[in-house]
N, CA, C and O of each residue as an XYZ file, in Angstrom:
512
protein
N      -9.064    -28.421    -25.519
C     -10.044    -27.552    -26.150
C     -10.725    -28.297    -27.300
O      -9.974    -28.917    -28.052
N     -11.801    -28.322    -27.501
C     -13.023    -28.847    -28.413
C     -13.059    -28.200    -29.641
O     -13.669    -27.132    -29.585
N     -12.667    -28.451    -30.596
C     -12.838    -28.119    -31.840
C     -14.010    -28.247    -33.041
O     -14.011    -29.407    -33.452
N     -14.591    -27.762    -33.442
C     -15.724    -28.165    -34.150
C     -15.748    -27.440    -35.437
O     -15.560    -26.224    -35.455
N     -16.010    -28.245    -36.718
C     -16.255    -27.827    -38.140
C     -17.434    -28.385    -38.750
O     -17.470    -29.595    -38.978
N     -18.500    -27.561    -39.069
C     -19.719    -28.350    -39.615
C     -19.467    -27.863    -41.148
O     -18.992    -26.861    -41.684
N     -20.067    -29.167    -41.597
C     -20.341    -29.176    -43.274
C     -21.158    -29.918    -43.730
O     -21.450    -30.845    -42.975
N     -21.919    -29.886    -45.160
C     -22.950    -30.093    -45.549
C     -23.934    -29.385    -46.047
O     -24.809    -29.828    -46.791
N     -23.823    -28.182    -45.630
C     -24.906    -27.337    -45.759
C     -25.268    -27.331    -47.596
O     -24.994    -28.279    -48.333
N     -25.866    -26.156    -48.006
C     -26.496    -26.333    -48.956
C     -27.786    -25.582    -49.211
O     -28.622    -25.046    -48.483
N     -27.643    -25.735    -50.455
C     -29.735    -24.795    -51.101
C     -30.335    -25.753    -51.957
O     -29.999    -26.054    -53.102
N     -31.544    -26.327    -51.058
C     -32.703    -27.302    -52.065
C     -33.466    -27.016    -52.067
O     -33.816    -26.221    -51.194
N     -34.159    -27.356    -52.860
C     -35.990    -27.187    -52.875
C     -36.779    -27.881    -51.810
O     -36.438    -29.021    -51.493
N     -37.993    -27.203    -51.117
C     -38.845    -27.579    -50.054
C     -38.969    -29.351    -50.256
O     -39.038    -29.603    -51.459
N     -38.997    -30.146    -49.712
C     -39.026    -31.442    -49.481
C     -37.552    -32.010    -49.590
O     -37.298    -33.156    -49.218
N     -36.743    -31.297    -50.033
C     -35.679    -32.134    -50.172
C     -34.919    -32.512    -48.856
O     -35.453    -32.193    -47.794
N     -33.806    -33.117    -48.839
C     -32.715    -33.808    -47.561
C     -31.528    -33.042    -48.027
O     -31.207    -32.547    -49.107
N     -30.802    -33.136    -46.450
C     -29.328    -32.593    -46.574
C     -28.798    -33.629    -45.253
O     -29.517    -34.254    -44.473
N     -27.611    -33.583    -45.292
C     -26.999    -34.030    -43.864
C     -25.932    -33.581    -43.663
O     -24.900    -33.961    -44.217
N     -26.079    -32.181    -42.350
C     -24.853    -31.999    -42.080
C     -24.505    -32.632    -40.975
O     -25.117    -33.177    -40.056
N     -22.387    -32.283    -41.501
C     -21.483    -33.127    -40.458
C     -21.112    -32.246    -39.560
O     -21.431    -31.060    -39.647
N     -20.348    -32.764    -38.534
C     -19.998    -31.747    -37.862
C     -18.809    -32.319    -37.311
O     -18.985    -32.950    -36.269
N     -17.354    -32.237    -37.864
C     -16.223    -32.970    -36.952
C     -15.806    -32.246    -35.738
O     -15.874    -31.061    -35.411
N     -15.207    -33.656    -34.983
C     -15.331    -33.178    -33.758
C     -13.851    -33.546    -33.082
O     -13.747    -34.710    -32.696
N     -12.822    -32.769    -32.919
C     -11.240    -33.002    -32.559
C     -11.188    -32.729    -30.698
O     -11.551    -31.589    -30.407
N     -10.974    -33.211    -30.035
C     -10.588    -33.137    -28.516
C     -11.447    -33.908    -27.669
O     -12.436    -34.459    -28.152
N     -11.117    -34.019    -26.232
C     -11.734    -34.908    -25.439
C     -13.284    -34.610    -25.462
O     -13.588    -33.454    -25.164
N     -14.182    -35.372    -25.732
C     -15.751    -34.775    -25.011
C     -16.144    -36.116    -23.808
O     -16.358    -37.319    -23.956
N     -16.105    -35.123    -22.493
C     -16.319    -36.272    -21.546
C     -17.694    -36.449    -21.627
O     -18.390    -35.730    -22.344
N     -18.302    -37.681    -20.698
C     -19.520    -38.028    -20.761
C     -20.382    -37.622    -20.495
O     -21.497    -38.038    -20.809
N     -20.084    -36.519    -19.717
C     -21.190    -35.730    -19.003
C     -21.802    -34.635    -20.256
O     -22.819    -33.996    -19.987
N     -21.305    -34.501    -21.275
C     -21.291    -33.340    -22.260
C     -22.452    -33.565    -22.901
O     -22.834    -34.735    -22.893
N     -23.317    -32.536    -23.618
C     -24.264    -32.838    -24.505
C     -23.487    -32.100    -25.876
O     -22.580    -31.269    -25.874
N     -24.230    -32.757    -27.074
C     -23.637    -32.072    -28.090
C     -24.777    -31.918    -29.133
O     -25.394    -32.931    -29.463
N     -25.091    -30.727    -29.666
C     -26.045    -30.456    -30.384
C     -26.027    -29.437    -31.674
O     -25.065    -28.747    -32.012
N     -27.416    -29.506    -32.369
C     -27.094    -28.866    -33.633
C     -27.741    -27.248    -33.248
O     -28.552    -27.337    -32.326
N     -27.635    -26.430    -33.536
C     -28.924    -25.234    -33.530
C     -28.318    -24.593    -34.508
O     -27.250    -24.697    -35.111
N     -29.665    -23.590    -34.538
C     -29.683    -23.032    -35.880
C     -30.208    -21.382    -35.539
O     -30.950    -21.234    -34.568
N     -29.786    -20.104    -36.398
C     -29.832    -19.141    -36.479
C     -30.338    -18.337    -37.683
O     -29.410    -17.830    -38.313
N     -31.849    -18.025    -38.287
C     -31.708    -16.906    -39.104
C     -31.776    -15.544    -39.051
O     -32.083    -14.928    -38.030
N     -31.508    -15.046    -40.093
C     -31.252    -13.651    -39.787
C     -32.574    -12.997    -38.857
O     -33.747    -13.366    -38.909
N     -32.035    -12.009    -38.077
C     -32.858    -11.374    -37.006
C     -33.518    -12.117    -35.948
O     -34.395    -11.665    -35.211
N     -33.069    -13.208    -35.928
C     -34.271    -14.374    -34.736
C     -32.319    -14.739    -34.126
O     -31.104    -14.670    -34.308
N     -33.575    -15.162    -33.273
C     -32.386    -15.831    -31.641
C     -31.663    -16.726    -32.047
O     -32.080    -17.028    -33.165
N     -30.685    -17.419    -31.744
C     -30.502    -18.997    -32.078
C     -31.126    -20.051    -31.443
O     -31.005    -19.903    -30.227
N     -31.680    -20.950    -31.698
C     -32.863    -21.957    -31.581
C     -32.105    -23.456    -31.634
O     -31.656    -24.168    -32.532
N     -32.206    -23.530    -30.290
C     -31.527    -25.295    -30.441
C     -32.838    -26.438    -31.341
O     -34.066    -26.448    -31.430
N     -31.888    -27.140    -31.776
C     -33.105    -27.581    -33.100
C     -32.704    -29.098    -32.682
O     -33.767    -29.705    -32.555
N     -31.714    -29.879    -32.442
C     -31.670    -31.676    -31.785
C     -30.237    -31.341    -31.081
O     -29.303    -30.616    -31.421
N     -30.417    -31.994    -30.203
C     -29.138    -32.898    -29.023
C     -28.716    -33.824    -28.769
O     -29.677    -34.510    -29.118
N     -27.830    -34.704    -28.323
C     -27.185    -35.758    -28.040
C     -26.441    -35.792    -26.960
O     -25.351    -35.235    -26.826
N     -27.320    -36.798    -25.740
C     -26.095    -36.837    -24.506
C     -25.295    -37.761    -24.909
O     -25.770    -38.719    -25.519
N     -24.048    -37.688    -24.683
C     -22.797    -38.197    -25.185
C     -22.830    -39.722    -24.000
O     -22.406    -40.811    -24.388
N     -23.299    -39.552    -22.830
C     -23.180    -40.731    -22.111
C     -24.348    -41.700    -22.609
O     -23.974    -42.865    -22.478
N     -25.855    -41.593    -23.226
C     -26.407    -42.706    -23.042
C     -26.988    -42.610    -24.597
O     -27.690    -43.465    -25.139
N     -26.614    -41.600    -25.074
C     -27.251    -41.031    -26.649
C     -28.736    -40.706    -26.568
O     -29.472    -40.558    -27.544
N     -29.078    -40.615    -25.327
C     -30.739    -39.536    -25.239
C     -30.767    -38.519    -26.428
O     -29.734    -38.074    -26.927
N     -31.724    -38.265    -26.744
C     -31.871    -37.575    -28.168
C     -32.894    -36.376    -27.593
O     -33.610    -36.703    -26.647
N     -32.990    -35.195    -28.037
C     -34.132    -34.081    -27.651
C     -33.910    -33.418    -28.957
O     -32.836    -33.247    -29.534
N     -35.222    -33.037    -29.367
C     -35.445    -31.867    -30.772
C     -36.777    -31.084    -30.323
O     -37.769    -31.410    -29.672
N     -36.331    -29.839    -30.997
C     -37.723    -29.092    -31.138
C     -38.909    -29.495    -31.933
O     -38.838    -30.160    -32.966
N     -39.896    -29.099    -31.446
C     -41.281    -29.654    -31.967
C     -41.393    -29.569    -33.428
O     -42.186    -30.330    -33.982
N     -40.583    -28.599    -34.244
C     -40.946    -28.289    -35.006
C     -39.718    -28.700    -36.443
O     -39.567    -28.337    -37.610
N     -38.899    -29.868    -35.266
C     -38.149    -30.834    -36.622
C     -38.951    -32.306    -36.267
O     -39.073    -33.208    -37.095
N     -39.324    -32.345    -35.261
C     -39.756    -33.697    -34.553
C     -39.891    -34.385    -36.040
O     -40.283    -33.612    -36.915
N     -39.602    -35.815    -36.461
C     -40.140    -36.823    -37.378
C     -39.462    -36.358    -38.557
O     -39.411    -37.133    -39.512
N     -38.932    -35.223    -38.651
C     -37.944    -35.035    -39.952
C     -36.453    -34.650    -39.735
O     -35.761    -34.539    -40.747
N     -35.822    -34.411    -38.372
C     -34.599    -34.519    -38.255
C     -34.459    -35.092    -37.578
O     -35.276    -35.110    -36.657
N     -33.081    -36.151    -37.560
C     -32.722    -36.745    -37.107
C     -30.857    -36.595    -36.294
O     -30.251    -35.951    -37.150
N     -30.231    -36.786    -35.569
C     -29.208    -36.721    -34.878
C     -28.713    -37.689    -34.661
O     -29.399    -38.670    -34.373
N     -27.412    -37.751    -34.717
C     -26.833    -39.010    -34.447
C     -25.076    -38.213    -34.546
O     -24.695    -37.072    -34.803
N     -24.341    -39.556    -34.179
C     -23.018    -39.371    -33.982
C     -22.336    -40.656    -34.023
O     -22.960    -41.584    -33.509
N     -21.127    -40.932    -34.551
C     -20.642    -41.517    -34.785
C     -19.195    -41.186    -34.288
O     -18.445    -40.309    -34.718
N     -18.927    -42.293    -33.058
C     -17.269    -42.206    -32.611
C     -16.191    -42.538    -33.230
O     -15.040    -42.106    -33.182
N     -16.717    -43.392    -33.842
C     -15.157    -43.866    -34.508
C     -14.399    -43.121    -35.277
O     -13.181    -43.202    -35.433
N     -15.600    -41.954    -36.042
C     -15.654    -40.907    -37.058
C     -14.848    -39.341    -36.533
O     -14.101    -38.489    -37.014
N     -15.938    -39.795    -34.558
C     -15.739    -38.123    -34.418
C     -16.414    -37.851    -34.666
O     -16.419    -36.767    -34.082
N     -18.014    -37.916    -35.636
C     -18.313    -36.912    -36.336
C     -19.665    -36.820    -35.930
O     -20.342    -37.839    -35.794
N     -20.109    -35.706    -35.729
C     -21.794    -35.640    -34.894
C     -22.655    -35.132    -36.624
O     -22.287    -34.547    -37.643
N     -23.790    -35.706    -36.183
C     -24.480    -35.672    -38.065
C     -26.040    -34.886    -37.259
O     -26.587    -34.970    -36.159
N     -26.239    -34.281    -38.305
C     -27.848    -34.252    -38.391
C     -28.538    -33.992    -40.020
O     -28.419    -33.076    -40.834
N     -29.325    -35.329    -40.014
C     -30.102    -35.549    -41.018
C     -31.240    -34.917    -41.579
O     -32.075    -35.803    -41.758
N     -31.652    -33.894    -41.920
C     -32.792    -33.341    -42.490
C     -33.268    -33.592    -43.753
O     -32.814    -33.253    -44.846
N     -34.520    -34.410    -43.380
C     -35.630    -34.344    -44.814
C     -36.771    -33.574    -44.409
O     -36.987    -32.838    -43.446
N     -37.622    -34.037    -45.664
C     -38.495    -33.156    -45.485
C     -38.809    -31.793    -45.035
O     -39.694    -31.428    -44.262
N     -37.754    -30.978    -45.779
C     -37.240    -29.349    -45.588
C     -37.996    -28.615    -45.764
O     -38.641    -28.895    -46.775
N     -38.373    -27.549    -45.189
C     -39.365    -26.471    -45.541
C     -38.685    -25.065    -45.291
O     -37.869    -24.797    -44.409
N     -39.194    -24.241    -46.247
C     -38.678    -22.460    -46.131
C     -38.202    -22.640    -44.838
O     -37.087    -23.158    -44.775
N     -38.831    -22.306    -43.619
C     -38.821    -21.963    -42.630
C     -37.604    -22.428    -41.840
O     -37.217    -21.925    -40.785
N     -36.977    -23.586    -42.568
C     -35.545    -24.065    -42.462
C     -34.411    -23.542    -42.145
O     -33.509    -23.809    -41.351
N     -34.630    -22.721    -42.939
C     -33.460    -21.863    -43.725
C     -32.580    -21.303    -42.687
O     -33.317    -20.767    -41.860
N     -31.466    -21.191    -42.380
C     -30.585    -20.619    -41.233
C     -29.270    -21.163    -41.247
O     -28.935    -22.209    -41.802
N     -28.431    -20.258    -40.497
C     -27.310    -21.013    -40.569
C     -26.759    -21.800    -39.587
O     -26.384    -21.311    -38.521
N     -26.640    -23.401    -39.932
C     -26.376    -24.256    -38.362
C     -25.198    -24.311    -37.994
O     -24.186    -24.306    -38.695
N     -25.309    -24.374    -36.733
C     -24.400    -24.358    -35.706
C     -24.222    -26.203    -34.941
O     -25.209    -26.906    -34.725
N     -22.701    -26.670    -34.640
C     -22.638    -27.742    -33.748
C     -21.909    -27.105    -32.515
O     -21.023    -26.250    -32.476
N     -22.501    -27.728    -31.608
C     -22.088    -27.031    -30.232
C     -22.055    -28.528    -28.770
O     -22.892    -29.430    -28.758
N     -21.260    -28.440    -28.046
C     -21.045    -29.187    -27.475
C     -21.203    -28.314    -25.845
O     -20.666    -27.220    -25.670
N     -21.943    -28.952    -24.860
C     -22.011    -28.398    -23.550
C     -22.209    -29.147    -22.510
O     -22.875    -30.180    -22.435
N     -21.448    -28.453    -21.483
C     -21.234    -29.838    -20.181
C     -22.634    -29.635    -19.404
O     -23.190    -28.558    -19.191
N     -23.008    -30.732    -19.085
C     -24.237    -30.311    -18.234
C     -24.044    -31.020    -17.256
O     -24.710    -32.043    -17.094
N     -23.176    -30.671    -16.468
C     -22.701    -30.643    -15.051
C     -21.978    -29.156    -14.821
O     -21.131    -29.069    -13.932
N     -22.284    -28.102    -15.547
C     -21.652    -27.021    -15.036
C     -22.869    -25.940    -14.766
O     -23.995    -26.153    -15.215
N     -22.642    -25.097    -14.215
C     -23.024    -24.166    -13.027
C     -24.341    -23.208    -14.609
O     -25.504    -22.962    -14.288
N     -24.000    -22.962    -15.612
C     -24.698    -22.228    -16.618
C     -25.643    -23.451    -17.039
O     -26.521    -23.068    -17.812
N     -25.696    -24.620    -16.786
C     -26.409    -25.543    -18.359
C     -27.607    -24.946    -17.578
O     -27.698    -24.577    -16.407
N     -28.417    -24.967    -18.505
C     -30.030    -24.323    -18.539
C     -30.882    -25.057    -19.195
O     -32.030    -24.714    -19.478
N     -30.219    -26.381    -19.539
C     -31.324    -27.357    -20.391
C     -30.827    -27.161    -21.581
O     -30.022    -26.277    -21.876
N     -31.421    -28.208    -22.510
C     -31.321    -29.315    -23.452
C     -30.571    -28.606    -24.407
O     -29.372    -28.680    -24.678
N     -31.472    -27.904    -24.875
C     -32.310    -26.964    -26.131
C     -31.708    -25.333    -26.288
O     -31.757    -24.515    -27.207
N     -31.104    -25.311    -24.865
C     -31.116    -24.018    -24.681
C     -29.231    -22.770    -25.248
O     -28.186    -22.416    -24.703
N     -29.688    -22.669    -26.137
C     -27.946    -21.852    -26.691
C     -27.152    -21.828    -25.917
O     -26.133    -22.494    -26.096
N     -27.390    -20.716    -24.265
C     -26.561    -20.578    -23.165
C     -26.305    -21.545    -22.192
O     -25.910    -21.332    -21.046
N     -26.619    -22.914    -22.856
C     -26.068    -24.343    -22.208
C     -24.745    -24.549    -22.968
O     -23.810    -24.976    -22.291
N     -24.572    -24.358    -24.003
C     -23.439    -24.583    -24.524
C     -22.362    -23.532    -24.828
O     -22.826    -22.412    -25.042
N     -20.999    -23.648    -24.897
C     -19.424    -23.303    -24.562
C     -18.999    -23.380    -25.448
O     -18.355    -22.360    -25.692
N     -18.943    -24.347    -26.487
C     -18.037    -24.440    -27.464
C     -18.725    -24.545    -29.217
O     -19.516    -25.456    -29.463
N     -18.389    -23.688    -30.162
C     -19.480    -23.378    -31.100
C     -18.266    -23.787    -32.635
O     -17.113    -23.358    -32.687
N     -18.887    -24.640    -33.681
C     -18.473    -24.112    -34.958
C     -18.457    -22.905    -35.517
O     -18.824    -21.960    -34.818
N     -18.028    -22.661    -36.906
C     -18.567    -21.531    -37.902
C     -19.403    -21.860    -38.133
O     -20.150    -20.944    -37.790
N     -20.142    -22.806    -38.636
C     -21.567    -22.906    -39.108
C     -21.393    -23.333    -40.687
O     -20.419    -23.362    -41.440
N     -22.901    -23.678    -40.852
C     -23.197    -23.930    -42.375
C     -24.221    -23.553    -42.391
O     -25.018    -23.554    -41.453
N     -24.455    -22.974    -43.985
C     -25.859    -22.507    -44.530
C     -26.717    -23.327    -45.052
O     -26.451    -24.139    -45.938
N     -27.789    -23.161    -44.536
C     -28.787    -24.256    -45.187
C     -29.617    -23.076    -45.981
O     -29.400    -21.891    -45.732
N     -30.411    -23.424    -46.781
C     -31.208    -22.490    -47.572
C     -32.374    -23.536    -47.785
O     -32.104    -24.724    -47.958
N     -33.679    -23.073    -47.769
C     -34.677    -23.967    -48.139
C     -35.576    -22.816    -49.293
O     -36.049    -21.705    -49.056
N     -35.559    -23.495    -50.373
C     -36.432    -22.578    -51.185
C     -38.035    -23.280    -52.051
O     -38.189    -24.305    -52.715
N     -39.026    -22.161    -51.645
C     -40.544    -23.136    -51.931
C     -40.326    -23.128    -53.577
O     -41.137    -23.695    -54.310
């Protein structure tokens, strides 16, 4: 079973950076994607960057494109995503999530109900 704890979160002012972590305890085979998304109050959850674990293909929504970044580090365990250049609209609480996409539900990249296994989350806050 896949374990996941994200941290980092935080409240900055519009332009600022954060980087949350996200440790990661149990097997993730290669076929798995592992990604960040994010949730604010009353809206859906919104996959926001991904990482296929076999070749490190990268996918984000249009609307971090050029200011977040994803990455992961094995030796660590630890899956990261880098945010600068923060704006209000930020604001939510993120989620790391890991999903096989060789199973019968994946629905693509991006998509919440591709992924199985979820952190608690961290709060990001972006204030203008």
């Amino acid at each position: 079973q896949v374990h996941l704890v994200e941290s980092g979160g935080g409240s900055v002012q519009a332009g600022g950076s954060l980087r949350l972590s996200c440790a990661v305890s149990g097997y993730i085979p290669s076929q798995y994607s592992m990604g960040w998304f994010r949730q604010a109050p009353g809206k859906e959850r919104e996959g926001v960057a991904v990482i296929y674990v076999s070749d490190d293909d990268t996918y984000y929504t249009d609307s971090v494109k050029g200011r977040f970044t994803i990455s992961r580090d094995n030796a660590k365990s630890t899956l990261y995503l880098q945010m600068n250049n923060l704006k209000p609209e930020d604001t939510a609480m993120y989620y790391c999530a890991t999903g096989d996409r060789w199973s019968q539900t994946w629905d693509g990249s991006l998509a919440a109900q591709s992924y199985h296994n979820w952190g608690q989350g961290t709060q990001v806050t972006v204030s203008s």
